[in-house]
MMTF fields as JSON, N, C-alpha, C and O atoms, coordinates in Angstrom:
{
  "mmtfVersion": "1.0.0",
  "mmtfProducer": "UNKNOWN",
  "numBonds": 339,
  "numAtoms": 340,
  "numGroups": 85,
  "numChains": 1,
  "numModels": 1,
  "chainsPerModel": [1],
  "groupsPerChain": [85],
  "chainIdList": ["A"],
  "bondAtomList": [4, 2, 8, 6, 12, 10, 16, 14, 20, 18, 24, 22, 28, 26, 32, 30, 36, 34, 40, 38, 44, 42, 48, 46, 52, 50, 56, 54, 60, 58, 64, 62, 68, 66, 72, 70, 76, 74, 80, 78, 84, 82, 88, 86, 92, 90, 96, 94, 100, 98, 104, 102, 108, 106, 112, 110, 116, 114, 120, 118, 124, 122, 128, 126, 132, 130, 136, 134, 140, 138, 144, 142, 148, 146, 152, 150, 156, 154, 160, 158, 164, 162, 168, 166, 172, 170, 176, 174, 180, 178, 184, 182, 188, 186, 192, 190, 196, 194, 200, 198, 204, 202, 208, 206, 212, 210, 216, 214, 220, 218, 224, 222, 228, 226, 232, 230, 236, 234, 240, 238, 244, 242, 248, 246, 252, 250, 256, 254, 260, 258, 264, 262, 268, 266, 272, 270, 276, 274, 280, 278, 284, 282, 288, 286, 292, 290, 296, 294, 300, 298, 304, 302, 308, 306, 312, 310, 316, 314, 320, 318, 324, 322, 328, 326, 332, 330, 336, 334],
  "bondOrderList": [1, 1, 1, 1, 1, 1, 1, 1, 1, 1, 1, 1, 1, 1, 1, 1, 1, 1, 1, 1, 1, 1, 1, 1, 1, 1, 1, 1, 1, 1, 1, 1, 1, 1, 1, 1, 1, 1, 1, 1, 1, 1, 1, 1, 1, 1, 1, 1, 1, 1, 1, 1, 1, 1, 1, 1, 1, 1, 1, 1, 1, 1, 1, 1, 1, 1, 1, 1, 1, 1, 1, 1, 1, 1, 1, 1, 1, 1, 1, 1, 1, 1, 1, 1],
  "groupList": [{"groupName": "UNK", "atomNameList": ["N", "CA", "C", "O"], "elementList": ["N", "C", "C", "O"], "formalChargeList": [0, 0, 0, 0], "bondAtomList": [1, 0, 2, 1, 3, 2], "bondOrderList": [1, 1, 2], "singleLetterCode": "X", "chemCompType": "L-PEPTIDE LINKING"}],
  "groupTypeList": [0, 0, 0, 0, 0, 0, 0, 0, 0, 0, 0, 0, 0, 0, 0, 0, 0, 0, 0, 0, 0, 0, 0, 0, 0, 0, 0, 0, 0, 0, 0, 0, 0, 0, 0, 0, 0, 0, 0, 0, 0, 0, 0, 0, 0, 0, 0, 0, 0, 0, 0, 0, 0, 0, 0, 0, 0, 0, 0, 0, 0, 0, 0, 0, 0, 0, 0, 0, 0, 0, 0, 0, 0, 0, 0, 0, 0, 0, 0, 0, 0, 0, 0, 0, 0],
  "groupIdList": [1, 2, 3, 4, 5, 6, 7, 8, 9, 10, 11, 12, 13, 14, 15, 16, 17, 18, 19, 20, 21, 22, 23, 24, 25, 26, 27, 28, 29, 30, 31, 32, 33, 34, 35, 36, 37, 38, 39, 40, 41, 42, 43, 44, 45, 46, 47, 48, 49, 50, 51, 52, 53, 54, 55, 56, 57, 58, 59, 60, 61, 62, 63, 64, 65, 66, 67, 68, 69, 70, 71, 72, 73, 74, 75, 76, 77, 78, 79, 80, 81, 82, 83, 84, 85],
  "secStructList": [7, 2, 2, 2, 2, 1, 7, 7, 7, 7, 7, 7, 7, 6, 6, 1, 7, 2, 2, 2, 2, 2, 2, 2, 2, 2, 2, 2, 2, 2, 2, 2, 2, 2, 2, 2, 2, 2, 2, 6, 1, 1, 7, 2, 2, 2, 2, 2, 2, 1, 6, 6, 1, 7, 2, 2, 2, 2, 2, 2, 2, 6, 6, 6, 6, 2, 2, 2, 2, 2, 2, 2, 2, 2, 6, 2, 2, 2, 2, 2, 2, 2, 2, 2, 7],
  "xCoordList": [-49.348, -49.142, -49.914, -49.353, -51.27, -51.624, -50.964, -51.21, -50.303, -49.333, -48.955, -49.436, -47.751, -46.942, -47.447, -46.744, -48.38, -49.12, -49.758, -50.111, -49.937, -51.114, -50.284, -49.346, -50.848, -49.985, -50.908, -52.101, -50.033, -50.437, -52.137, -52.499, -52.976, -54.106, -53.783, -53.036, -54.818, -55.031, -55.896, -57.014, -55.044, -55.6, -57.528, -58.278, -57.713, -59.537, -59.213, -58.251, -60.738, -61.494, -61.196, -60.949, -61.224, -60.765, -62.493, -62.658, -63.455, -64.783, -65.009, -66.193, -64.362, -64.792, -64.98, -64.862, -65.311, -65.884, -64.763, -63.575, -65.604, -63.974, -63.913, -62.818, -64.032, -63.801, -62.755, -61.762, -63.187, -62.178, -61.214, -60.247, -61.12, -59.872, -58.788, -57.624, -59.721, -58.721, -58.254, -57.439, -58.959, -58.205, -57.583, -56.873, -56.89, -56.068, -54.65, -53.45, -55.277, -54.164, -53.24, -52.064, -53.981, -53.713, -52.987, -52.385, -53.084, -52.655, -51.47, -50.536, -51.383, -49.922, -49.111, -48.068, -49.549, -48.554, -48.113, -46.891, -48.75, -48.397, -47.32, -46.498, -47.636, -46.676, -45.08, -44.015, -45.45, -44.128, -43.523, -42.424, -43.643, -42.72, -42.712, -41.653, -43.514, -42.502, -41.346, -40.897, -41.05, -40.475, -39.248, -38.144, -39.301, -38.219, -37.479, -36.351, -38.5, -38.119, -37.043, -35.926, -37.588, -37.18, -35.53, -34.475, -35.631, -34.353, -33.816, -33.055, -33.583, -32.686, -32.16, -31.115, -32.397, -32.093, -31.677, -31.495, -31.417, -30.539, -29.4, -29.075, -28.736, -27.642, -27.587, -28.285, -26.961, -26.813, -27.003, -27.628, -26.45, -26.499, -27.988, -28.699, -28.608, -29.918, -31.031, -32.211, -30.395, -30.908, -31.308, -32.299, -30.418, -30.438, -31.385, -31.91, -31.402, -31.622, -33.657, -34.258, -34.561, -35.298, -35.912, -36.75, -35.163, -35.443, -36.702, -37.288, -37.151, -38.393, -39.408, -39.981, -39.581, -40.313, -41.407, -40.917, -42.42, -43.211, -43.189, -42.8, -43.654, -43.084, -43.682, -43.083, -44.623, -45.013, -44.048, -43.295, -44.117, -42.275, -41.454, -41.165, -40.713, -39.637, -39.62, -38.581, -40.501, -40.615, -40.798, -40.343, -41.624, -41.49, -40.1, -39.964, -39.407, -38.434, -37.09, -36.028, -37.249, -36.195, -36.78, -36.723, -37.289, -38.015, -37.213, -36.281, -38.032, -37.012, -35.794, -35.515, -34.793, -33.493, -33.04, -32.548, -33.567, -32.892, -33.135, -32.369, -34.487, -34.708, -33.829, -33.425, -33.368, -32.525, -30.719, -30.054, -30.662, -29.354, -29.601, -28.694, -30.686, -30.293, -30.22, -29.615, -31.25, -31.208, -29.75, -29.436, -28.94, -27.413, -26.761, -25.681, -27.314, -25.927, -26.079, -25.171, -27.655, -28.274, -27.363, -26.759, -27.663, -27.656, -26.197, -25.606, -25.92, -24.476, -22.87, -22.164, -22.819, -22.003, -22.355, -21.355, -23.21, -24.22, -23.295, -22.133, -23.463, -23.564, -21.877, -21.387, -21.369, -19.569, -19.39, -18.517, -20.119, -19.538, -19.544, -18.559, -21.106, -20.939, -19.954, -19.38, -19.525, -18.0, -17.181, -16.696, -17.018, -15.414, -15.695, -14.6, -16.382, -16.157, -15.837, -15.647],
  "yCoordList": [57.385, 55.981, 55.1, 54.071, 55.411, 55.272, 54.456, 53.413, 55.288, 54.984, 53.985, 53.015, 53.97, 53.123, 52.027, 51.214, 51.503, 50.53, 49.606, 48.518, 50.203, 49.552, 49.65, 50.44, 48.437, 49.073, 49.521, 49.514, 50.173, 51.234, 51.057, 49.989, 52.211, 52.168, 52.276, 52.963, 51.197, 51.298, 51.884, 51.933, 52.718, 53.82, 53.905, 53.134, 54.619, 54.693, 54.934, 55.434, 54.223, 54.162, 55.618, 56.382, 56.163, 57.479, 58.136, 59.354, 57.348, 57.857, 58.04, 58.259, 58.022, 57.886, 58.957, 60.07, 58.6, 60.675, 61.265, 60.962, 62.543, 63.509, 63.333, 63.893, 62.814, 62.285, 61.932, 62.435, 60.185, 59.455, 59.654, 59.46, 60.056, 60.777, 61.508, 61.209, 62.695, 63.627, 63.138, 63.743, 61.828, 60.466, 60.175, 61.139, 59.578, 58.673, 59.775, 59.561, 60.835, 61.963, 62.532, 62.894, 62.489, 62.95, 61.503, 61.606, 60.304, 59.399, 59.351, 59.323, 59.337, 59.596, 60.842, 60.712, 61.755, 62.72, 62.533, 62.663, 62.206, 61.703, 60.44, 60.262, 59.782, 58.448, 59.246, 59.172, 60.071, 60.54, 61.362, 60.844, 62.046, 62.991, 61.792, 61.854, 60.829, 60.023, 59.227, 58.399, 59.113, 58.074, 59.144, 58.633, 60.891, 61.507, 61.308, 61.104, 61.45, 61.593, 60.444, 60.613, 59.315, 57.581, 57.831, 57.573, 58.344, 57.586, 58.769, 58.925, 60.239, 61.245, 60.54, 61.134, 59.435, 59.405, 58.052, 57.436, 57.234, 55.978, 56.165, 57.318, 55.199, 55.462, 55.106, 54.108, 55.562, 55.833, 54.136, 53.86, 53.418, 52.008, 51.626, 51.278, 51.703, 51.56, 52.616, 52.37, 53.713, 54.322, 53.915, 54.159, 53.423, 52.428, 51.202, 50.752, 50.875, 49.777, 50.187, 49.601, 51.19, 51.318, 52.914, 53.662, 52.98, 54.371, 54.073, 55.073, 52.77, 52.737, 51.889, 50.942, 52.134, 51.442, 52.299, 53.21, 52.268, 53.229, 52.766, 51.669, 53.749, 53.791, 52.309, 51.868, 51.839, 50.49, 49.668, 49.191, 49.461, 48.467, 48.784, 47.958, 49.871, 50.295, 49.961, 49.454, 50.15, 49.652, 48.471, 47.938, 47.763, 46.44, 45.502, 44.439, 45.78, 45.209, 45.836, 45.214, 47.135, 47.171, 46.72, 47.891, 46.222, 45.626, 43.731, 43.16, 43.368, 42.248, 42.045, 40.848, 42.889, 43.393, 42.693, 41.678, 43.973, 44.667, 43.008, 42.676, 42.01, 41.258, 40.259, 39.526, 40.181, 39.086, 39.444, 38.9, 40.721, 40.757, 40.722, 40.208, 41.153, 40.837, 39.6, 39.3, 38.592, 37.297, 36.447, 35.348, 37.239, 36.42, 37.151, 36.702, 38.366, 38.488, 37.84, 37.38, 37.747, 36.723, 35.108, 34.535, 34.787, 33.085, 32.886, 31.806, 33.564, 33.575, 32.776, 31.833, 33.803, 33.209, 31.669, 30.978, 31.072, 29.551, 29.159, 29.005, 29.015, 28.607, 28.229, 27.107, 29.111, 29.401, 28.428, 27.603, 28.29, 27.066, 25.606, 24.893, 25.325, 24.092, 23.783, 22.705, 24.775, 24.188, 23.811, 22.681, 24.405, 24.525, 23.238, 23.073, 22.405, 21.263, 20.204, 19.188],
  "zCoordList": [-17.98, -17.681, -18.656, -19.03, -19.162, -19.95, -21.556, -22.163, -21.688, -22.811, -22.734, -23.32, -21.798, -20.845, -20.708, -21.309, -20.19, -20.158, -20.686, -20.231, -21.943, -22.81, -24.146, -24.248, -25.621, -26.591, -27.079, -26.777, -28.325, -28.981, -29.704, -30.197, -29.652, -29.955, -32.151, -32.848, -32.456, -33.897, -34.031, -33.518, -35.265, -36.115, -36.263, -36.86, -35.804, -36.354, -37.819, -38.401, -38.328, -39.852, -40.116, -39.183, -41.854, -41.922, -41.637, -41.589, -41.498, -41.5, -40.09, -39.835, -39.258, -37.64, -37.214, -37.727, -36.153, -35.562, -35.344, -35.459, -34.866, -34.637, -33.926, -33.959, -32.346, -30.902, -30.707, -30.181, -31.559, -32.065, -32.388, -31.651, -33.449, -34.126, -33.121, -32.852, -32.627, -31.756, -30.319, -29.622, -29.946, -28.752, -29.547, -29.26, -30.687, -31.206, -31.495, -31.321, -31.932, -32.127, -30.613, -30.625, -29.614, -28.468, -27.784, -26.715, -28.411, -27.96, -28.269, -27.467, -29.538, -30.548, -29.987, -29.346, -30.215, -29.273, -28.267, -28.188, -27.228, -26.295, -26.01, -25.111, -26.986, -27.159, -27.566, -26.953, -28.947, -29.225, -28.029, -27.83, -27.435, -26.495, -25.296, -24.672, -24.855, -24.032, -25.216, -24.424, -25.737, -26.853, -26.798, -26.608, -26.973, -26.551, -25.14, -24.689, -24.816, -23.19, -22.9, -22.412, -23.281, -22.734, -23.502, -22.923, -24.806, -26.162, -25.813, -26.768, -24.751, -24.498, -23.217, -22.949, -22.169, -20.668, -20.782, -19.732, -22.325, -22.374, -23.179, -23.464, -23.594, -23.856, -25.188, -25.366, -26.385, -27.503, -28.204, -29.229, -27.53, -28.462, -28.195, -29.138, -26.543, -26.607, -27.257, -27.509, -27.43, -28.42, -30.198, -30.887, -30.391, -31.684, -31.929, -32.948, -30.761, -30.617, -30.686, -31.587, -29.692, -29.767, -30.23, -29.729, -31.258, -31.7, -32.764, -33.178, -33.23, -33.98, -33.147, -33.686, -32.163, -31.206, -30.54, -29.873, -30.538, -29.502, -28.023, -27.62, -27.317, -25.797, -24.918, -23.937, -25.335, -24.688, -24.83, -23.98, -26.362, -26.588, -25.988, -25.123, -26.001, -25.387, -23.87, -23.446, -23.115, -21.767, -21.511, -20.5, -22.552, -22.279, -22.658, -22.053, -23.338, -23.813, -23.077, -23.071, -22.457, -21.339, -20.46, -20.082, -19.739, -18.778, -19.037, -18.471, -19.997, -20.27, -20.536, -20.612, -20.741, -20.645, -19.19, -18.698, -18.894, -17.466, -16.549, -15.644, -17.068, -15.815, -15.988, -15.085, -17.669, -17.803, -16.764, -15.883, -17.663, -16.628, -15.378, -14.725, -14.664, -13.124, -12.482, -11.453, -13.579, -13.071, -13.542, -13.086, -14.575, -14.967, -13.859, -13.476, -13.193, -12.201, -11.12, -10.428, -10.851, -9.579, -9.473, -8.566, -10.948, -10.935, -11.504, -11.526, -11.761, -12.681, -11.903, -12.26, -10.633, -9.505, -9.102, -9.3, -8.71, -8.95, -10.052, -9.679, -10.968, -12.373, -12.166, -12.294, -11.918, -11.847, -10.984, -11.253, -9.815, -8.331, -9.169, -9.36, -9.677, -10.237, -11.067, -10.915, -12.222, -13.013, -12.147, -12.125, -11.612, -10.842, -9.965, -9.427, -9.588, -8.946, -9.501, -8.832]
}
């Protein structure tokens, strides 16, 4: 969730400890196999669409997707009554 949540951690200095390093590496891996996971269980155009994105983006920006369409299918019918009068 981690991942998911937060964006992506910048790169440590190439002088940084090995701690460091091997959190930032374990971060990245981690990022990549959700980034499979997410771009195998959508659909090919949204595949395109966030295939250079790491997994924070990707959730955040289907997230804003998804809220816009629900609020055009919410408000949309509305929208239709007022023309028509």
């Amino acid at each position: 969730m981690y991942v998911l949540e937060n964006p992506i951690l910048n790169a440590p200095a190439e002088d940084a400890e090995e701690e460091v390093m091997n959190e930032y590496q374990c971060y990245v891996d981690i990022d990549e196999q959700i980034i499979c996971v997410m771009l195998t269980s959508i659909s090919s155009e949204l595949q395109r669409q966030h295939e250079n994105m790491n997994a924070h983006n990707i959730i955040m920006h289907l997230k804003e997707l998804f809220d816009e369409t629900r609020r055009t299918e919410r408000y949309g019918p509305l929208r239709n009554c007022s023309t028509a009068r």
